[in-house]
C-alpha positions as CSV (number, residue, x, y, z in Angstrom):
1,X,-152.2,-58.2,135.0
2,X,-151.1,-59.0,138.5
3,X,-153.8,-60.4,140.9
4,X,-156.2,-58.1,142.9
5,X,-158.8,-59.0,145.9
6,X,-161.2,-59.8,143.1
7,X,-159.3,-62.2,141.6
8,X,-158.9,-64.0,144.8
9,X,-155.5,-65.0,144.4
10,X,-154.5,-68.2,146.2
11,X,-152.9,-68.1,149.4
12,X,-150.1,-70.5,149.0
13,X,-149.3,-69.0,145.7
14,X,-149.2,-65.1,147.1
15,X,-146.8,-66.8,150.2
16,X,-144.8,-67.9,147.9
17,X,-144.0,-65.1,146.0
18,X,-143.7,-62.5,149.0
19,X,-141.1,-65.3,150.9
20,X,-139.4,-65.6,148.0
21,X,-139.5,-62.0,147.0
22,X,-138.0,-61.0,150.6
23,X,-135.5,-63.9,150.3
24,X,-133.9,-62.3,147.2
25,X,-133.9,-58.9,149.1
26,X,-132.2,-60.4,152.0
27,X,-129.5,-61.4,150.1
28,X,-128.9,-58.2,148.6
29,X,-127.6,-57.1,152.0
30,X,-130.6,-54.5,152.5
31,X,-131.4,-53.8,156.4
32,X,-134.3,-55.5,157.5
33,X,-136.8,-52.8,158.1
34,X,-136.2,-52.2,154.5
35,X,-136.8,-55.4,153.1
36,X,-140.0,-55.9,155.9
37,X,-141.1,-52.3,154.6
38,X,-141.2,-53.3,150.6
39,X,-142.6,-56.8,151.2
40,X,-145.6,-55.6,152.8
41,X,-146.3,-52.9,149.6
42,X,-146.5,-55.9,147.4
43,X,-148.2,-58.0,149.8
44,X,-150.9,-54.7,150.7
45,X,-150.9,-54.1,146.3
46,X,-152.0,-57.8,146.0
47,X,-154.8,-57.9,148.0
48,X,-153.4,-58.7,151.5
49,X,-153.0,-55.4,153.8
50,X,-153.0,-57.3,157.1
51,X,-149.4,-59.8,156.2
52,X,-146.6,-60.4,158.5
53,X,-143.1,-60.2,157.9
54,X,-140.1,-61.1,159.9
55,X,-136.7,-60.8,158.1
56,X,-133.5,-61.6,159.3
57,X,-130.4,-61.8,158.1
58,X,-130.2,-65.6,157.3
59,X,-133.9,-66.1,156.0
60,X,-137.4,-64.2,156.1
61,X,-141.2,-65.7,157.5
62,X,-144.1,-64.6,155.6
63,X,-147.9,-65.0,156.6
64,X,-151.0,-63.6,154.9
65,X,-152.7,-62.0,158.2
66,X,-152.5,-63.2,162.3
67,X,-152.8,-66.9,162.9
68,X,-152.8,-67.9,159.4
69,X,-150.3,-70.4,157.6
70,X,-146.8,-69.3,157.8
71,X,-144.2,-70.1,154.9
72,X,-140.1,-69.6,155.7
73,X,-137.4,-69.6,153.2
74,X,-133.4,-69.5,153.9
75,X,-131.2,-67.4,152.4
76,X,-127.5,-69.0,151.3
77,X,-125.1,-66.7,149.9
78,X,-125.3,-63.2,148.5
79,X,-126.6,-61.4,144.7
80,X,-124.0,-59.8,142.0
81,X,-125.3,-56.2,141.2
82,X,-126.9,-57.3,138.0
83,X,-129.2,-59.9,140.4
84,X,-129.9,-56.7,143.0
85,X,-131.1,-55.2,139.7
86,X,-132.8,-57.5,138.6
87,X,-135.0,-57.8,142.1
88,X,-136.1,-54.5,142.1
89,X,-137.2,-54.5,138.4
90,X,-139.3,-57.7,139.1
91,X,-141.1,-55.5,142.0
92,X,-141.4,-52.5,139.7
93,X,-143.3,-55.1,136.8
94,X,-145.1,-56.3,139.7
95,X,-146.4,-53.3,141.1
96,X,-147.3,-51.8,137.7
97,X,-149.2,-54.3,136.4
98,X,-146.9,-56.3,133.6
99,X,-145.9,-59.0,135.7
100,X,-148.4,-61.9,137.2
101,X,-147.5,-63.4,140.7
102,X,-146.2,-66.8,139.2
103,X,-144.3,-64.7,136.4
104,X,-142.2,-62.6,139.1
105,X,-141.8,-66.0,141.2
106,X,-140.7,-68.1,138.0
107,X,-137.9,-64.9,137.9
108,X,-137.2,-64.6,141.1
109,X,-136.1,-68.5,141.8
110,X,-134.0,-68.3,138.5
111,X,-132.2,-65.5,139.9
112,X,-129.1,-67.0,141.4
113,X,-128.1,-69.3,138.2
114,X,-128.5,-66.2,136.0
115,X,-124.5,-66.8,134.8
116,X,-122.7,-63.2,135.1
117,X,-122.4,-60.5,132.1
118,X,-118.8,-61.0,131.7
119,X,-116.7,-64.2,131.6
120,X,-114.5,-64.9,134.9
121,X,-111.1,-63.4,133.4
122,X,-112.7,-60.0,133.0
123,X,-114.2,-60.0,136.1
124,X,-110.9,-60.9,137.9
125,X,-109.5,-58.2,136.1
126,X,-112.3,-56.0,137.3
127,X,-111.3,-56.8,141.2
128,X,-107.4,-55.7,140.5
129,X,-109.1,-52.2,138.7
130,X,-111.1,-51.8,141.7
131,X,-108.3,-52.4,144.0
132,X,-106.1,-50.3,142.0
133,X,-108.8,-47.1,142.0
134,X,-109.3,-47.6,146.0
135,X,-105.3,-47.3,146.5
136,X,-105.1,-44.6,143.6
137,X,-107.4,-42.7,146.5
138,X,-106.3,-44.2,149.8
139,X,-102.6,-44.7,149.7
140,X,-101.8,-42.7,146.7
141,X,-98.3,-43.7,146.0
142,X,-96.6,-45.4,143.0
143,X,-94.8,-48.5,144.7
144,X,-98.0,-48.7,146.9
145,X,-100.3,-48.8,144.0
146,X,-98.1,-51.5,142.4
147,X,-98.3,-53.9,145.2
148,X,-101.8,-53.4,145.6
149,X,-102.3,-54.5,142.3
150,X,-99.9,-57.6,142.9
151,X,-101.9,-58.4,146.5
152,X,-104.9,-58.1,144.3
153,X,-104.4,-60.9,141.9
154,X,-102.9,-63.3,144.6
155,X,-106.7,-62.5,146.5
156,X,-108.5,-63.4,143.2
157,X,-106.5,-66.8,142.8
158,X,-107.4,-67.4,146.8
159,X,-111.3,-66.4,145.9
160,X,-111.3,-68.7,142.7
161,X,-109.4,-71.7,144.7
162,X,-112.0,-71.1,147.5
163,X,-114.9,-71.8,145.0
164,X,-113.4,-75.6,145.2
165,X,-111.7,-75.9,148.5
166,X,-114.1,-75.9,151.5
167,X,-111.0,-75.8,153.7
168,X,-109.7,-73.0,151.9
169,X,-113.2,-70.8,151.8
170,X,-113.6,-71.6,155.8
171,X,-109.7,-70.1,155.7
172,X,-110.2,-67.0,153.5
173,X,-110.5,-63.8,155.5
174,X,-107.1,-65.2,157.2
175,X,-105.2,-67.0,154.2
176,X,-105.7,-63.5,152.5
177,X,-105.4,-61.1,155.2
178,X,-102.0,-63.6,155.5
179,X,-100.7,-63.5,151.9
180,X,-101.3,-60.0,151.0
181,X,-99.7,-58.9,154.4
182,X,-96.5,-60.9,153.5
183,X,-96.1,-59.4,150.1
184,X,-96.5,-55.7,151.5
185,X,-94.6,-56.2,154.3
186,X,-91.3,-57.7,152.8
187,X,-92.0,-54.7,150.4
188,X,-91.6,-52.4,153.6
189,X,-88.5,-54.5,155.0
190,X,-86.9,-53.8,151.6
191,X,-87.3,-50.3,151.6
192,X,-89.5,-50.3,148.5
193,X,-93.1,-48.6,149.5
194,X,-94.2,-46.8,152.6
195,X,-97.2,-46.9,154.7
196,X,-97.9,-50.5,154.3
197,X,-100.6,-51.1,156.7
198,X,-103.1,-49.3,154.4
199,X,-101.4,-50.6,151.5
200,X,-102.4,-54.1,152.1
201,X,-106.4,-52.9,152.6
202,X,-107.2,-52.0,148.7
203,X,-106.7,-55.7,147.4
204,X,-109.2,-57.0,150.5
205,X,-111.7,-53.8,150.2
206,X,-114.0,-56.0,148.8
207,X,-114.2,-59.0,151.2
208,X,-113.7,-56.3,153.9
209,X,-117.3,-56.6,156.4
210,X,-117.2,-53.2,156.3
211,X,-120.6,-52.9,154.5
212,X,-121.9,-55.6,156.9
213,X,-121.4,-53.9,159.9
214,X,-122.3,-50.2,158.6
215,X,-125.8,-52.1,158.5
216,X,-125.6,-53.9,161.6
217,X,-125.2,-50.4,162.9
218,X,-128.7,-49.4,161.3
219,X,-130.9,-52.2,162.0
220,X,-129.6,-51.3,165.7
221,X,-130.2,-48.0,165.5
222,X,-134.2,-48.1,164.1
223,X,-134.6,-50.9,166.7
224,X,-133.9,-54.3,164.5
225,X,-132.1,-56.3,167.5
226,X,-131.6,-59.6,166.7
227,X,-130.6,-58.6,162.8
228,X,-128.2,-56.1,164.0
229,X,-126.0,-57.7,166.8
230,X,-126.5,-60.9,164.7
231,X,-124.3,-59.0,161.9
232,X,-122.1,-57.1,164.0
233,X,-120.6,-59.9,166.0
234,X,-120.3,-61.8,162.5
235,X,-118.8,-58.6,160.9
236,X,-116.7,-58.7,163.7
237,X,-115.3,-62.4,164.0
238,X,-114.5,-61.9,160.1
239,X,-113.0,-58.7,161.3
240,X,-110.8,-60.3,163.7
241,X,-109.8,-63.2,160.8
242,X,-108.6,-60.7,158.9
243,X,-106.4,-59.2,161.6
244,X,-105.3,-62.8,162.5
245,X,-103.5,-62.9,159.1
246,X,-101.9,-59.5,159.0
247,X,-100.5,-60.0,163.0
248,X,-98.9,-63.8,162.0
249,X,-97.8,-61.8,158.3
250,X,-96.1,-59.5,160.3
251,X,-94.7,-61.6,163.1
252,X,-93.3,-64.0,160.6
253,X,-91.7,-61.0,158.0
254,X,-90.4,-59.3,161.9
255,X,-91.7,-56.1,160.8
256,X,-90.9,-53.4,163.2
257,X,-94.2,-52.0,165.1
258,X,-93.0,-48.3,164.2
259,X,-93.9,-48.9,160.8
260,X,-97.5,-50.4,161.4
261,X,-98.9,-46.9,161.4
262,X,-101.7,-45.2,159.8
263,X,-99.2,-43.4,157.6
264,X,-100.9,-42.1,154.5
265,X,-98.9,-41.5,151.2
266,X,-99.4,-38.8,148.6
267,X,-96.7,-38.8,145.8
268,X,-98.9,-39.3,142.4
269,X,-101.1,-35.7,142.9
270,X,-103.9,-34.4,142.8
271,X,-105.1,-36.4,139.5
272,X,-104.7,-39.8,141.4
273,X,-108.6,-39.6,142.9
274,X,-110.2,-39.3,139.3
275,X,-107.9,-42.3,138.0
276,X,-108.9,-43.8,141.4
277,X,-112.7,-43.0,140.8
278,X,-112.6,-44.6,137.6
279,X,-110.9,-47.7,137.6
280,X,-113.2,-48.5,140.4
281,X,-116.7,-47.8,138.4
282,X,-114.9,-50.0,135.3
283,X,-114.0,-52.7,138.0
284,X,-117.2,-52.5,139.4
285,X,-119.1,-53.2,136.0
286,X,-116.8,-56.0,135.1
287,X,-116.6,-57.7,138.5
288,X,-120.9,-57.3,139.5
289,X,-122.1,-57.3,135.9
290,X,-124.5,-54.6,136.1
291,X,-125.9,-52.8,133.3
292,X,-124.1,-50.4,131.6
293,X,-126.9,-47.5,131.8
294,X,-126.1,-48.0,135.6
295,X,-122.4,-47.4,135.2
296,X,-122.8,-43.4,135.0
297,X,-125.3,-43.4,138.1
298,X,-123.2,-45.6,140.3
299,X,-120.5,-43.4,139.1
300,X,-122.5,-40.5,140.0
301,X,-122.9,-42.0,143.6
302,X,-119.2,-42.3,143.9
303,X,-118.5,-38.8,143.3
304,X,-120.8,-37.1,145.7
305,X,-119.7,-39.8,147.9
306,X,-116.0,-39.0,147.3
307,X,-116.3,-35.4,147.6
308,X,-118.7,-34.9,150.6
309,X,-116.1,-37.1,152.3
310,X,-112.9,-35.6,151.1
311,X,-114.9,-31.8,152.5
312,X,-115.5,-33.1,155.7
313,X,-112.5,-35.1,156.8
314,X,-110.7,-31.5,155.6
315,X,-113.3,-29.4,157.6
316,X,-113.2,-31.4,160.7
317,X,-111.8,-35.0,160.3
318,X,-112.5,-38.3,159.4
319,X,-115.8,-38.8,161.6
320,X,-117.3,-36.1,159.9
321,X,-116.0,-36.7,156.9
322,X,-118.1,-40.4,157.2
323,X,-121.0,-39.3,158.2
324,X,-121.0,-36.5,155.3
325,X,-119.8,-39.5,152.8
326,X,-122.6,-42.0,153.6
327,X,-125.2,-38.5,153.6
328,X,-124.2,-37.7,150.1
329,X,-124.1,-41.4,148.6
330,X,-127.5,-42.2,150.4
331,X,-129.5,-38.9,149.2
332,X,-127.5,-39.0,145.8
333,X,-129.2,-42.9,145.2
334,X,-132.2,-41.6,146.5
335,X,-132.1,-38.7,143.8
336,X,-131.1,-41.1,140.9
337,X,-134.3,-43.4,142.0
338,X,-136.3,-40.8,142.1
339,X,-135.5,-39.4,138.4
340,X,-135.3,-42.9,137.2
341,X,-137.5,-45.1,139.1
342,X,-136.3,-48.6,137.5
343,X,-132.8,-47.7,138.1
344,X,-132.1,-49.7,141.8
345,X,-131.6,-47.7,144.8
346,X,-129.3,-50.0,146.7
347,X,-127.3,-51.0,143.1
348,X,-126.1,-47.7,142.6
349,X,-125.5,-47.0,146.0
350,X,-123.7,-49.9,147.3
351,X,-120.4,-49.4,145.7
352,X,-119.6,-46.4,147.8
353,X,-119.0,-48.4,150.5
354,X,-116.1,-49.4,148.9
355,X,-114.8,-45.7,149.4
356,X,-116.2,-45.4,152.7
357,X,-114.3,-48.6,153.7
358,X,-114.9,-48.7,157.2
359,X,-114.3,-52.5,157.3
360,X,-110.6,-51.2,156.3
361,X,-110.2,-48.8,159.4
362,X,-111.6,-51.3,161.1
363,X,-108.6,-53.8,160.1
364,X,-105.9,-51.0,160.5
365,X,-107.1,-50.9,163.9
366,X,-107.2,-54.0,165.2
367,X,-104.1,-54.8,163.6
368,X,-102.5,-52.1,165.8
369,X,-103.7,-53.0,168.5
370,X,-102.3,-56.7,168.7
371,X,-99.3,-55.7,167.3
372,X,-99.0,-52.4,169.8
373,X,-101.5,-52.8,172.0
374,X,-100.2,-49.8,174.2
375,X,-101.3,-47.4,171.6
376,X,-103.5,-48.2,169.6
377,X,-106.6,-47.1,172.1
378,X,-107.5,-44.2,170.4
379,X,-107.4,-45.6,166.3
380,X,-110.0,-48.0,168.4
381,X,-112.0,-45.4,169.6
382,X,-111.6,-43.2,165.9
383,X,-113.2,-45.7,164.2
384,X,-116.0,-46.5,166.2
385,X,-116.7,-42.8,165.7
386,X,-116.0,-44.0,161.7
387,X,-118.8,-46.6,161.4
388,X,-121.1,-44.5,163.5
389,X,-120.8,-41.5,161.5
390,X,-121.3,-43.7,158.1
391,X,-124.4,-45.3,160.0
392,X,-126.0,-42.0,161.1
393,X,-125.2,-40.4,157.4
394,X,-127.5,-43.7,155.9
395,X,-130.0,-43.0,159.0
396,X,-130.2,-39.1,158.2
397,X,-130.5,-39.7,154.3
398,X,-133.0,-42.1,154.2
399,X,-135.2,-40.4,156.4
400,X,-134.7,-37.1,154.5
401,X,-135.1,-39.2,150.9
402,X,-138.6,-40.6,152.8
403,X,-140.1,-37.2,153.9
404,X,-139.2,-35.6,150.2
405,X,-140.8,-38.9,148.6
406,X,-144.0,-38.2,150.9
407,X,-143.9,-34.5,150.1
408,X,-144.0,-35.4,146.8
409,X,-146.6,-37.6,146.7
410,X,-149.2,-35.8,148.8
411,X,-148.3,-32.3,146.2
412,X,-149.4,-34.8,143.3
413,X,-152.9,-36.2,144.8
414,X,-153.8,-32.2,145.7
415,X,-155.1,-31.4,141.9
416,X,-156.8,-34.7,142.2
417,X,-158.5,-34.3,145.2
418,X,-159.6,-30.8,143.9
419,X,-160.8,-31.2,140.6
């Protein structure tokens, strides 16, 4: 049993377990308001209605009531899928009863050296599947899909090298931005592919901000200052790193300008988004370790995602088609939580970010605009309206999810309150 106001659970103890219980949460990547909102349920379900929270982005302050002791723990890195998991089932156990407050702390400090599902020559084949499935959908072209794959494995050697080299981990955003750019580019020069600006953006989709800032838009739109412009401006600086490396990959292959467009290329058909859709939900599971009875649900997620996006850009372009994206993948995780209440929210919703890829728009711009600076103004401006849209789609679908999850609960206490 967990402990209750009767048991008079011990203040230090209870600190502990709600800082390090938002810890793990902030480095899931969850906006703030979010991880202030879940901390206080476990802190109100232990016996403590009247605690304090204050999350940011870097670490989170916990105290039991105003003027009382204070405990602060930094956050360092981020959590695989399987860890994200793993958080919200420790809450779930925690809430219901099966877990005691120095169980679910014992679990949630031996999170991070929990040693991945997979050993690291599946999972590096996971991030070439993923970046294969992303340019399956984004630049859907056979020589473009090849190179991908190529600019893939030379990220995964950079990533793996990184995990050693502090200079090269400092360097990544650039170094790979950089290497990837060069491959695609003397592609271009040598008349093998087209479109090779968003040919280079599948094999760096995943170290791509783009998720970062989408947030940084959301803690600034409820109100969450300091964690929002702290995140943009970092999203951004890793933003501009990654442009850094495509502008000196370009200056150094003498690329024209003419061909750094936002061409899009569609030679495979119309069966190249499934493929696409697939890869990436295989390359997910081998790359983030989650559990395969979350494998059909983040699927699931990807789909809706997928389509609401693909309906909108085709109905009105790609700021509707965002917002409509980010909608369907937030109310779709919503949905899945709500049939399956272990199954994590933020697990199976994360991955469509990697469709949404604003982070790679974001790079396609900036690129343009050091490289043609006279017109590139507008791509600027498009997507702005791009990481807004996904913003107000998460904004829109989590309040929706909330008032349904209220509506429900009130609709089950009426037969109690009337019997």
């Amino acid at each position: 049993m967990t402990a209750s106001p009767d048991a008079a659970p011990d203040h230090l103890q209870v600190r502990r377990l709600l800082v390090h219980f938002g810890a793990a949460m902030v480095a899931t990547g969850q906006p703030v308001s979010d991880i202030e909102d879940e901390v206080l349920e476990v802190a109100a379900h232990v016996g403590f209605p009247d605690a304090q929270v204050a999350a940011a982005p870097t670490g989170v302050t916990v105290t039991l009531g105003s003027g009382e002791p204070s405990t602060f723990e930094a956050v360092q890195g981020s959590l695989r899928l399987d860890q994200a998991a793993e958080v919200r089932t420790i809450r779930y156990r925690l809430l219901r009863g099966s877990l005691t407050l120095d169980q679910a702390v014992d679990q949630l400090l031996a999170l991070s050296s929990r040693p991945p599902r997979y050993p690291p020559w599946l999972a590096n084949l996971g991030w070439v599947g993923i970046s294969a499935g992303i340019a399956f959908i984004l630049q859907p072209g056979w020589p473009n899909v090849a190179f991908s794959v190529v600019g893939a494995v030379v990220v995964v050697v950079l990533v793996r090298v990184s995990a050693r080299v502090r200079l090269v981990s400092t360097l990544l955003p650039t170094l790979a931005a950089f290497a990837v750019a060069c491959l695609v580019f003397a592609g271009a020069e040598a008349g093998w592919l087209d479109g090779p600006l968003r040919t280079l953006l599948p094999p760096l989709a995943v170290l791509l901000p783009g998720a970062l800032i989408v947030t940084a838009m959301s803690e600034l739109a409820t109100g969450d200052m300091v964690a929002g412009a702290s995140r943009l401006v970092f999203g951004t600086v890793q933003l501009l790193l990654f442009t850094l490396g495509v502008v000196a990959a370009a200056r150094l292959v003498d690329l024209p300008a003419e061909q750094l467009t936002n061409l899009r290329v569609d030679t495979i058909g119309w069966w190249a988004a499934p493929l696409g859709l697939a890869l990436i939900t295989v390359g997910i599971g081998l790359l983030e370790s989650p559990s395969l009875r979350l494998l059909p649900w983040i699927a699931l997620v990807l789909v809706l995602a997928f389509v609401a996006q693909s309906a909108g850009q085709a109905w009105s372009g790609p700021v509707l088609g965002s917002f409509l994206g980010a909608l369907a993948a937030s109310l779709g995780a919503s949905a899945v939580e709500g049939l399956r209440p272990t199954l994590p929210r933020l697990v199976v919703f994360l991955p469509a970010f990697w469709l949404l890829v604003p982070g790679s728009l974001g790079l396609v711009s900036t690129t343009q605009l050091a490289v043609r600076a006279g017109g590139s103004a507008d791509t600027l401006t498009g997507v702005l309206g791009v990481v807004s849209g996904i913003a107000l789609g998460l904004l829109v679908g989590s309040a929706i999810a909330q008032s349904v999850r209220d509506a429900v609960r009130r609709a089950r206490r009426r037969p109690l309150l009337t019997r």
